[in-house]
PDB file of N, CA, C and O in Angstrom, chain B, residues numbered from 101:
ATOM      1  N   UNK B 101       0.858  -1.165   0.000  1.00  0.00           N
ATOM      2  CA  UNK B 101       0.000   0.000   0.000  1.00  0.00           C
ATOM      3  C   UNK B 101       0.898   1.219   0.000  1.00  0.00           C
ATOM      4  O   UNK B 101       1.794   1.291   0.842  1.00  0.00           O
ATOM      5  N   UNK B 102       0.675   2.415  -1.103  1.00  0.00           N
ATOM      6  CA  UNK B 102       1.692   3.386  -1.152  1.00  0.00           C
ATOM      7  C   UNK B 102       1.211   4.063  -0.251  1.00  0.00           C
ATOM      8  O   UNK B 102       0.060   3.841   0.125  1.00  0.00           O
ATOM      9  N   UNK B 103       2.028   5.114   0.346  1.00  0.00           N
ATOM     10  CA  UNK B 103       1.447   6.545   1.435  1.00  0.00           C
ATOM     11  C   UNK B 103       0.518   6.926   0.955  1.00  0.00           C
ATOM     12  O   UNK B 103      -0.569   6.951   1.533  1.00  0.00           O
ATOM     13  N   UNK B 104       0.730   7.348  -0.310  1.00  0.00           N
ATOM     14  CA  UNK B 104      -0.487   8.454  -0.978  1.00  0.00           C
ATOM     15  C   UNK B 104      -2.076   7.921  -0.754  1.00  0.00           C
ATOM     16  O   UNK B 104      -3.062   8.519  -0.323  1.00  0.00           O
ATOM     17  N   UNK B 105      -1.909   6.632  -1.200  1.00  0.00           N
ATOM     18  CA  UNK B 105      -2.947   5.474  -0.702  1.00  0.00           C
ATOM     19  C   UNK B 105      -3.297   5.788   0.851  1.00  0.00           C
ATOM     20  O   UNK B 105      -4.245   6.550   1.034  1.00  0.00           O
ATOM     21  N   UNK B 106      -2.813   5.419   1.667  1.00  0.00           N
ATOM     22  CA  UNK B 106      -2.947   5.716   3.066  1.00  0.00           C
ATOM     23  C   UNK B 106      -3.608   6.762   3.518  1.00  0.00           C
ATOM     24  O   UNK B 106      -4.593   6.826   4.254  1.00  0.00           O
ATOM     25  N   UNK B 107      -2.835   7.751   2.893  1.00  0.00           N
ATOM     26  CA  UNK B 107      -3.297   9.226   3.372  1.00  0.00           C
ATOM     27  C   UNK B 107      -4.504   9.474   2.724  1.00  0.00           C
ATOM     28  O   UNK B 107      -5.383  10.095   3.321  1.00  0.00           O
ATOM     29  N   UNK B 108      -4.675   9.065   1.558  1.00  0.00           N
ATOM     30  CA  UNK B 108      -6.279   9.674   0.795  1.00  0.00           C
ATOM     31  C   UNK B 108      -7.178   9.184   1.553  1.00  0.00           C
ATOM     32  O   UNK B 108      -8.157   9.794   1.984  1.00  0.00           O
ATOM     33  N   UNK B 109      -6.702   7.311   1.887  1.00  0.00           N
ATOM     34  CA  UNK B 109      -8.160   6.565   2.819  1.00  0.00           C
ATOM     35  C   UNK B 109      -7.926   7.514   4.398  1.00  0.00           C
ATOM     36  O   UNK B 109      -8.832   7.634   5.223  1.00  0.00           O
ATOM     37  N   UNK B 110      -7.141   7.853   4.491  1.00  0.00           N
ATOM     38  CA  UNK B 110      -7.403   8.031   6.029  1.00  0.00           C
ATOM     39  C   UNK B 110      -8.571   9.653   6.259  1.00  0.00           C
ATOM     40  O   UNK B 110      -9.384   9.940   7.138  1.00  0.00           O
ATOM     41  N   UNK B 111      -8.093  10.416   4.951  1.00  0.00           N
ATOM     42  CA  UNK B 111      -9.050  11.725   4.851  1.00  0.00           C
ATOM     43  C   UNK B 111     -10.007  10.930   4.685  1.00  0.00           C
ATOM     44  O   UNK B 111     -10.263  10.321   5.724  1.00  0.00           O
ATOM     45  N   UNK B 112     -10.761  10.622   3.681  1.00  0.00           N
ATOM     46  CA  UNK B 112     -12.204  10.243   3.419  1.00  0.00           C
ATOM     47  C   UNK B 112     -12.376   9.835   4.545  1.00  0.00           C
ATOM     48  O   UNK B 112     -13.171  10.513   5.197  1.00  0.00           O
ATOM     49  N   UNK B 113     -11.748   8.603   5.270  1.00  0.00           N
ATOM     50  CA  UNK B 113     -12.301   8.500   6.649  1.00  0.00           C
ATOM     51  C   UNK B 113     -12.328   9.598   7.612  1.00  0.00           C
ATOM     52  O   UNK B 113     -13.431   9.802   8.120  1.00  0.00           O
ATOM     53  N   UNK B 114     -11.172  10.502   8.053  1.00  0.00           N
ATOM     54  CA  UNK B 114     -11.738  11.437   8.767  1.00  0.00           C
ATOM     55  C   UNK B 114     -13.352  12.561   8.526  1.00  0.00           C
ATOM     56  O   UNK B 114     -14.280  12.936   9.243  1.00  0.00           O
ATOM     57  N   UNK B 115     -12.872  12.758   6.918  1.00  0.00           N
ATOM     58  CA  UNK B 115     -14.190  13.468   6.298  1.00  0.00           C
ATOM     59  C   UNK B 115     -15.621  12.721   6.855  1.00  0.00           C
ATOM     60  O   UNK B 115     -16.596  13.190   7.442  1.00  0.00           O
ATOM     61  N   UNK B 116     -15.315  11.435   6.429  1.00  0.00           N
ATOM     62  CA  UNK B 116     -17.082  10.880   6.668  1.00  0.00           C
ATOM     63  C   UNK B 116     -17.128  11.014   8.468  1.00  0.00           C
ATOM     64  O   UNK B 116     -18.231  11.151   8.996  1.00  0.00           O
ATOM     65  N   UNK B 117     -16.474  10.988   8.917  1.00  0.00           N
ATOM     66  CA  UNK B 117     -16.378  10.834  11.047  1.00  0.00           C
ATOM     67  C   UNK B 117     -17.086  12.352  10.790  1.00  0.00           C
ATOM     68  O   UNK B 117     -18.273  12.575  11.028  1.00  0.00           O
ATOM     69  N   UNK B 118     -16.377  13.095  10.396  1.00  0.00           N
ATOM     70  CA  UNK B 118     -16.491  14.601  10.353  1.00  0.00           C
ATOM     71  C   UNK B 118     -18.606  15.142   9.873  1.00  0.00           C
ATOM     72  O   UNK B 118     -19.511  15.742  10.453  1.00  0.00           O
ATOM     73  N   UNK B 119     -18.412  14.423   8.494  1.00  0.00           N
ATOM     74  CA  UNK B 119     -19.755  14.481   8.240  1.00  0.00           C
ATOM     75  C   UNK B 119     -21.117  13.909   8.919  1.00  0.00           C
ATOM     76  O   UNK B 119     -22.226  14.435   9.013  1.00  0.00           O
ATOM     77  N   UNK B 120     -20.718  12.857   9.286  1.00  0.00           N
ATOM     78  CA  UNK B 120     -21.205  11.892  10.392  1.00  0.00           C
ATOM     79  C   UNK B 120     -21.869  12.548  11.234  1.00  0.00           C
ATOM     80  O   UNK B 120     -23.100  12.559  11.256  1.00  0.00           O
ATOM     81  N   UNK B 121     -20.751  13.487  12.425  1.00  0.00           N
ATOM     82  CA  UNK B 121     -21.024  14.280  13.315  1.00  0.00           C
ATOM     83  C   UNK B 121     -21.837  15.182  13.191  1.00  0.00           C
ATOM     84  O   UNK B 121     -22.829  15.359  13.898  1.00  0.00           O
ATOM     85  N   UNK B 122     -21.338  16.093  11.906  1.00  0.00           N
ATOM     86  CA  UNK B 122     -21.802  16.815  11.672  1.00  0.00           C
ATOM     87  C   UNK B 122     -23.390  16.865  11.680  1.00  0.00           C
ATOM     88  O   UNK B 122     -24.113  17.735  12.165  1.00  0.00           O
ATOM     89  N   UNK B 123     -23.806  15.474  10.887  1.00  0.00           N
ATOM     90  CA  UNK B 123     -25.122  15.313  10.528  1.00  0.00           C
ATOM     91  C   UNK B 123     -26.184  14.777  11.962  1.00  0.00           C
ATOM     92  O   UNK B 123     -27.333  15.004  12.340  1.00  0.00           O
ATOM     93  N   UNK B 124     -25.179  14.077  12.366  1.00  0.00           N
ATOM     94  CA  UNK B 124     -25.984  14.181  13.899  1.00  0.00           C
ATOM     95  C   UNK B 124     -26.265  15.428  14.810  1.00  0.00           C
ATOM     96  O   UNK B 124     -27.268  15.606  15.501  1.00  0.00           O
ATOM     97  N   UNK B 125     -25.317  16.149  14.689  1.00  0.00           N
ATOM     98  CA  UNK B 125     -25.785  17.274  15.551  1.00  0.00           C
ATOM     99  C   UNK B 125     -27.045  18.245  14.953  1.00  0.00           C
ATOM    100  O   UNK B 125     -27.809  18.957  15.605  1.00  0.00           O
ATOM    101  N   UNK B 126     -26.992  18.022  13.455  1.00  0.00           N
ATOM    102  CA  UNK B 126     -28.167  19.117  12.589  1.00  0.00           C
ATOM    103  C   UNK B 126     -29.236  18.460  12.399  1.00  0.00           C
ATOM    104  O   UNK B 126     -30.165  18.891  11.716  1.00  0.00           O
ATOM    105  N   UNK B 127     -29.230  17.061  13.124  1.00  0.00           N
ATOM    106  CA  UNK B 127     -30.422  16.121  12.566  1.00  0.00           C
ATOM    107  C   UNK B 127     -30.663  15.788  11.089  1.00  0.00           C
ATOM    108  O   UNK B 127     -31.758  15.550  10.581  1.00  0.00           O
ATOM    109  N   UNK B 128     -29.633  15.804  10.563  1.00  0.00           N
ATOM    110  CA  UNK B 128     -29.416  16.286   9.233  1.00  0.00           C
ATOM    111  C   UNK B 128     -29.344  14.842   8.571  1.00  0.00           C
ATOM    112  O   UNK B 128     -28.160  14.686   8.271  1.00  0.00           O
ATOM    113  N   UNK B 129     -30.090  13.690   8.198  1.00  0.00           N
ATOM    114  CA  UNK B 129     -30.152  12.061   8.143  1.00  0.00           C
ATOM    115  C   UNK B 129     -29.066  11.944   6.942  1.00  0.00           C
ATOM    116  O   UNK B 129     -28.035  11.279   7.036  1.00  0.00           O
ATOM    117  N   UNK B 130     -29.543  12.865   5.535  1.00  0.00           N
ATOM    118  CA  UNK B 130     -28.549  12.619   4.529  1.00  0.00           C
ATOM    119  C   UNK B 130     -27.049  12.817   5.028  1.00  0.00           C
ATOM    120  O   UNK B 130     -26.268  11.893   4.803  1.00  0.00           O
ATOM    121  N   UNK B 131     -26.634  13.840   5.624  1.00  0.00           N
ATOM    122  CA  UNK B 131     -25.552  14.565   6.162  1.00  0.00           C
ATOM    123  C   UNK B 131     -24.880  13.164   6.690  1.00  0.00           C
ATOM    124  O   UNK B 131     -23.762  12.726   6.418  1.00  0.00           O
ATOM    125  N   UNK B 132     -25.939  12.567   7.562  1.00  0.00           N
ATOM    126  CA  UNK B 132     -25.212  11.546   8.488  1.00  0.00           C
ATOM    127  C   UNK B 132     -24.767  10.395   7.836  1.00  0.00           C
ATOM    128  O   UNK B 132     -23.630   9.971   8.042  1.00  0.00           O
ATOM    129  N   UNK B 133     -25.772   9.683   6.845  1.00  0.00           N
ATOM    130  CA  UNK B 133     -25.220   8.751   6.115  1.00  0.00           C
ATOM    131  C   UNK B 133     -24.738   8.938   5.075  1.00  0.00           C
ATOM    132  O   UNK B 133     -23.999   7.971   4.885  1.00  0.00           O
ATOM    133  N   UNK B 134     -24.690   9.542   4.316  1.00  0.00           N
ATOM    134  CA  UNK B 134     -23.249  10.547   3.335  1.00  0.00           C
ATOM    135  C   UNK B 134     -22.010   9.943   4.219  1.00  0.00           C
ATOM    136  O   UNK B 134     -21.232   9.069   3.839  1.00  0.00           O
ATOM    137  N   UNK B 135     -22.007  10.489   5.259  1.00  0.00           N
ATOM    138  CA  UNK B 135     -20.590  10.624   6.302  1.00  0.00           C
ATOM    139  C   UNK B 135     -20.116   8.781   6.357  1.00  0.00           C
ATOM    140  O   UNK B 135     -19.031   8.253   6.115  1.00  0.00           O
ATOM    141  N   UNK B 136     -21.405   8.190   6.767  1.00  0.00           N
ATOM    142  CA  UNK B 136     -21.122   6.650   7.112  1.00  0.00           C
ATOM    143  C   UNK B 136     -20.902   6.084   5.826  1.00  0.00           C
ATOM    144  O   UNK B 136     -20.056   5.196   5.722  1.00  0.00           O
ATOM    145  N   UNK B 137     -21.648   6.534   4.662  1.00  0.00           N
ATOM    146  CA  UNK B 137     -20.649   6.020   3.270  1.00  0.00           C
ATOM    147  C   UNK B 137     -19.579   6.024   3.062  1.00  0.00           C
ATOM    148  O   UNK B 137     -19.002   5.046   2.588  1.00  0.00           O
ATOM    149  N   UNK B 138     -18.814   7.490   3.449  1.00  0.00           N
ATOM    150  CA  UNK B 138     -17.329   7.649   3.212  1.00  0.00           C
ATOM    151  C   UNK B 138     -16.774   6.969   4.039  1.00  0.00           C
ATOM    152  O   UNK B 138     -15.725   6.492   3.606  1.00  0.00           O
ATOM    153  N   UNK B 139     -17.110   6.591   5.495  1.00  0.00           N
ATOM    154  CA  UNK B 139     -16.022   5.805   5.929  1.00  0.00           C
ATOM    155  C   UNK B 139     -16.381   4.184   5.549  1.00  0.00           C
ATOM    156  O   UNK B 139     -15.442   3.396   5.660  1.00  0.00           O
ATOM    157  N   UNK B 140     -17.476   3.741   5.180  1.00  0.00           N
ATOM    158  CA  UNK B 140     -17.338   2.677   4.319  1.00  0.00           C
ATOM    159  C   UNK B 140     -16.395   2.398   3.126  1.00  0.00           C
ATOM    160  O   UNK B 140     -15.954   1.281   2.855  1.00  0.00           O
ATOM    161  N   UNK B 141     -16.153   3.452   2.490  1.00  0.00           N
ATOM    162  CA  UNK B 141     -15.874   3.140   1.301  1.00  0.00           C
ATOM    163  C   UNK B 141     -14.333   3.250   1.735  1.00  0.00           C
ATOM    164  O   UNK B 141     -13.599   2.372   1.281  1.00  0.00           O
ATOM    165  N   UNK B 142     -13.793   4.163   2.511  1.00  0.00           N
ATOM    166  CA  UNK B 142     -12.323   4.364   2.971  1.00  0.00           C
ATOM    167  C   UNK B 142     -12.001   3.071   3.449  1.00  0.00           C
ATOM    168  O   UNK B 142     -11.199   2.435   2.767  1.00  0.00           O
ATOM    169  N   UNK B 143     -12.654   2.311   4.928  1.00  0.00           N
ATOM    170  CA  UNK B 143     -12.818   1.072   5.077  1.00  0.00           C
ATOM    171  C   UNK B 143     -12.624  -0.093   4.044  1.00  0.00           C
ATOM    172  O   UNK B 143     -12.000  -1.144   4.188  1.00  0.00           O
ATOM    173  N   UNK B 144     -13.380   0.412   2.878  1.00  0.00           N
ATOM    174  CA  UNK B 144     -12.760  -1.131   1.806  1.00  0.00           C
ATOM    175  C   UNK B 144     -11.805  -1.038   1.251  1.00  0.00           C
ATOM    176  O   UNK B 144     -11.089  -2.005   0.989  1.00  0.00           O
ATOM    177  N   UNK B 145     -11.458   0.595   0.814  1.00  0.00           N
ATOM    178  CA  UNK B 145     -10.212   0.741   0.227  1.00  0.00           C
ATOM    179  C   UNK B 145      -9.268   0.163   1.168  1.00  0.00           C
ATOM    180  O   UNK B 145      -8.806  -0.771   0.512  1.00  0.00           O
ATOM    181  N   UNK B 146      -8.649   0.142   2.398  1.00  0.00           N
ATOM    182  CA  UNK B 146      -8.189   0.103   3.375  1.00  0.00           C
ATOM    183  C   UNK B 146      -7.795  -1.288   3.184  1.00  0.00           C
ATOM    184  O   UNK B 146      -6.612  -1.570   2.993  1.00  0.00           O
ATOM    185  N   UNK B 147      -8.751  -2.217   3.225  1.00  0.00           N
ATOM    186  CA  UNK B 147      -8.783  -3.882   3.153  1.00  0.00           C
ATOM    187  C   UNK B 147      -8.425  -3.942   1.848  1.00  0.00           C
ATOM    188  O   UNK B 147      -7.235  -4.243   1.942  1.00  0.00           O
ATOM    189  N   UNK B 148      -8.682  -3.849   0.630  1.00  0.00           N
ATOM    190  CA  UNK B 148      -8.429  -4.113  -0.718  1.00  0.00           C
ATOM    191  C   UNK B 148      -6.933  -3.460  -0.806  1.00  0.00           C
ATOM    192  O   UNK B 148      -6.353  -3.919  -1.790  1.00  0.00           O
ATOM    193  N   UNK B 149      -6.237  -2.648  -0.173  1.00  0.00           N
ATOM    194  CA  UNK B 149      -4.776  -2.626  -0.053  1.00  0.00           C
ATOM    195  C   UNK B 149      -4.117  -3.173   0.477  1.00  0.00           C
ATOM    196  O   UNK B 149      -2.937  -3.365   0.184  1.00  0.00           O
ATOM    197  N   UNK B 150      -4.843  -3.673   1.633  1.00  0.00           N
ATOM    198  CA  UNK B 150      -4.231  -5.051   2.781  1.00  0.00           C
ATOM    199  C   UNK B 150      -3.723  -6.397   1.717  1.00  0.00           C
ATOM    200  O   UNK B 150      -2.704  -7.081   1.632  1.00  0.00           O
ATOM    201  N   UNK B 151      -5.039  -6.339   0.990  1.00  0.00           N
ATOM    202  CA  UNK B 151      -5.092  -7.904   0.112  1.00  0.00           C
ATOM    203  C   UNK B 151      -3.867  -8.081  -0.740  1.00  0.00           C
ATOM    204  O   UNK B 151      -3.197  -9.079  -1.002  1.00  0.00           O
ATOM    205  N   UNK B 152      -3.725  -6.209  -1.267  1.00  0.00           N
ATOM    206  CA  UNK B 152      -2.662  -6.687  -2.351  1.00  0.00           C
ATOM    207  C   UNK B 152      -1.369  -6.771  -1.611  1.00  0.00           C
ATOM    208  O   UNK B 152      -0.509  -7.579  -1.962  1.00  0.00           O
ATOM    209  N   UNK B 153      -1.159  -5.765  -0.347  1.00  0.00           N
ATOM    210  CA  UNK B 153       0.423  -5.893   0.166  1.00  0.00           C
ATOM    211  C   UNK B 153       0.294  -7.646   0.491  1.00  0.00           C
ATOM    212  O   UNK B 153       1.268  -8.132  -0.086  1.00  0.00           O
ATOM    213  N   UNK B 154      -0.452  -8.705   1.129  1.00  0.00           N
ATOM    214  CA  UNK B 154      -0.526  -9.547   1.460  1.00  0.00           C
ATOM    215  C   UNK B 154       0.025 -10.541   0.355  1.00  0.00           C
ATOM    216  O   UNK B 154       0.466 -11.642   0.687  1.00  0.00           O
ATOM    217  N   UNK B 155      -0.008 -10.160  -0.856  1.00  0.00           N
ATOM    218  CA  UNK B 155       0.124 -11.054  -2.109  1.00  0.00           C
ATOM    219  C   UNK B 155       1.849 -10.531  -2.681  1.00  0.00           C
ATOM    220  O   UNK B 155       2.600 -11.148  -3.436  1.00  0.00           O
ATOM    221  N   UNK B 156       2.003  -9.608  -2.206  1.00  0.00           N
ATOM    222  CA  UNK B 156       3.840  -8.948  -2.947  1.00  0.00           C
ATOM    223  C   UNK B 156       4.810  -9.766  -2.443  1.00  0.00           C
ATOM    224  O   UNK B 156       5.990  -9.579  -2.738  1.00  0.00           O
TER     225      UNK B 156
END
């Protein structure tokens, strides 16, 4: 897994925590699960880089 890799998943994950919050505090439902998408999707990226360092 390169840095650049690392660092992009780790923003989207902070972003969606961030949006997350965000959307809970405004009652804001899209806001909130918007937020829980991004850290889903950071989350798979995350594992699907695991898989390939696991295979080098």
């Amino acid at each position: 897994m390169g840095l650049d890799d690392k660092i992009k998943n780790a923003a989207e994950d902070v972003t969606g925590k961030a949006k997350e919050a965000v959307g809970k505090g405004t009652n804001n439902e899209s806001l909130e699960r918007e937020g829980e998408a991004d850290q889903t999707k950071a989350n798979l990226k995350k594992a699907g880089e695991n898989v390939k360092d696991a295979f080098k």
